[in-house]
C-alpha positions in Angstrom: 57.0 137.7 104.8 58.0 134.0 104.8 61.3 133.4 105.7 63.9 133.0 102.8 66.2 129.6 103.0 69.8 130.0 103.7 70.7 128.8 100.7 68.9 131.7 98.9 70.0 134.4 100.9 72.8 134.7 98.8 73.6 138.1 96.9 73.3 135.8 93.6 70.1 135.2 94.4 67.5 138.4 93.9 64.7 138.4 97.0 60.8 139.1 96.0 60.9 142.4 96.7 63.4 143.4 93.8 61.8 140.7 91.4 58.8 142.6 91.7 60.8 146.0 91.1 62.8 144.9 88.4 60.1 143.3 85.9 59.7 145.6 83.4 56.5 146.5 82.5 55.2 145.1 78.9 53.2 147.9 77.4 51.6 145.4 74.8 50.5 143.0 77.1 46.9 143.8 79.4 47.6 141.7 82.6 51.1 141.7 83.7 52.5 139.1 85.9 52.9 142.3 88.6 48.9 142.5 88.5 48.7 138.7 89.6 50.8 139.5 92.1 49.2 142.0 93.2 45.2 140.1 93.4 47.1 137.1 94.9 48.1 139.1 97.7 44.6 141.3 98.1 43.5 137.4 98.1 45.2 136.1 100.9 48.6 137.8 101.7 50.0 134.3 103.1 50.4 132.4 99.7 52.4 132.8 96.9 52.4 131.4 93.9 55.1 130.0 91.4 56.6 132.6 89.2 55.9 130.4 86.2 52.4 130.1 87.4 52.1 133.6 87.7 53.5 134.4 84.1 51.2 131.5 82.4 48.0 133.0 84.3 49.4 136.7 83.0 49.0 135.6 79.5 45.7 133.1 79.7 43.9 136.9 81.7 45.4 138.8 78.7 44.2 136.0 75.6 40.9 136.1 77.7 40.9 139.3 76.9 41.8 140.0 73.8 39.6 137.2 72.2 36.4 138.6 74.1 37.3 142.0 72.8 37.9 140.9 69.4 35.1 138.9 69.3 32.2 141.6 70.3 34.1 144.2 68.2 33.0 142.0 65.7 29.7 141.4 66.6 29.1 145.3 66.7 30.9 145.5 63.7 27.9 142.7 61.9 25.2 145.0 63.2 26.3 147.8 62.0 27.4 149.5 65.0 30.3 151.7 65.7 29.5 151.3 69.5 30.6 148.6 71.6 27.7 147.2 73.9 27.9 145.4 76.9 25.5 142.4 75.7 28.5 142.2 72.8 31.1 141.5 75.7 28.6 139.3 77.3 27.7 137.0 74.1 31.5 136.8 73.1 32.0 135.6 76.3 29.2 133.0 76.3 30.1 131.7 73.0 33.9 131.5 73.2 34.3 130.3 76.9 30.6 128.9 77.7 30.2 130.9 80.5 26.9 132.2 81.6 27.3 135.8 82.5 24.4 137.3 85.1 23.0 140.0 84.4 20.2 142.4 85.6 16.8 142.7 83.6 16.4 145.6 81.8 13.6 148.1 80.6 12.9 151.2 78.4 11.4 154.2 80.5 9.5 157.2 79.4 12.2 158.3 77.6 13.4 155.3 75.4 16.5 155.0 77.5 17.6 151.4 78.9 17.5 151.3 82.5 18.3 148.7 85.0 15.1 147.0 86.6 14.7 146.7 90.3 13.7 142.7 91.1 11.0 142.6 93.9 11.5 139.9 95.9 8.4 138.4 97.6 8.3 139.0 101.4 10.5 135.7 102.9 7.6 135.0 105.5 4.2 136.3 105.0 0.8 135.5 106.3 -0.3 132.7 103.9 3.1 131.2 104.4 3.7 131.5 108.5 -0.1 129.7 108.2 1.5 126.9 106.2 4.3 126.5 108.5 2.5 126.6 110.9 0.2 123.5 109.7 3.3 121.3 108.9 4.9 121.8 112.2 1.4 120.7 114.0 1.1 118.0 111.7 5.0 117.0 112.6 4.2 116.5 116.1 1.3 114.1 115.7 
């Protein structure tokens, strides 16, 4: 814990500890500033950040996500749908924000049902290749 001032070690003053206790929890809001708190110090336990900071990151997190949901509710909604799917989540979030979201290929099985698709990767050195390296390195040297 870093060392409090002397000019805030006053009883007027409340320490961290019983800021953190005393915030009440808002039950309409998704992200509270106790959950930045919270990732900031699974982050790095050695920085803190400004209480203002913390509430205005609070409320961007919880618009985030509240437009995203609103947004693909809607989209499953238009089609029809009284399921929300991820690839709703994943255009809201590509339209609203512009962020490319990564995602794994998928594939219908036997059965019909979606499953994830394993990528093979080519072996990083084969044969053909250690040949071709080997070439470039002997042409290197002369």
């Amino acid at each position: 814990m870093v060392p409090q001032p002397p000019y805030l070690s006053s009883s007027l003053y409340p320490q961290p500890s019983s800021i953190q206790q005393s915030l009440p929890r808002n039950p309409s809001q998704l992200v509270d500033v106790i959950d930045i708190k919270n990732l900031t110090n699974r982050i790095s336990s050695k920085d803190n950040l400004d209480p203002q900071v913390e509430k205005i990151l609070a409320l961007m997190a919880d618009e985030f996500i509240r437009n995203t949901a609103e947004f693909a509710c809607k989209l499953a909604k238009h089609r029809d749908s009284d399921t929300l799917e991820k690839d709703d989540v994943k255009f809201a979030i590509e339209k609203l924000y512009n962020i490319q979201v990564p995602t794994k290929p998928t594939q219908l099985d036997q059965s019909g049902i979606r499953t994830q698709q394993q990528i093979n990767f080519p072996q990083a050195s084969t044969n053909n290749y250690k040949a071709n390296l080997a070439l470039v390195r002997k042409a290197n040297e002369q």
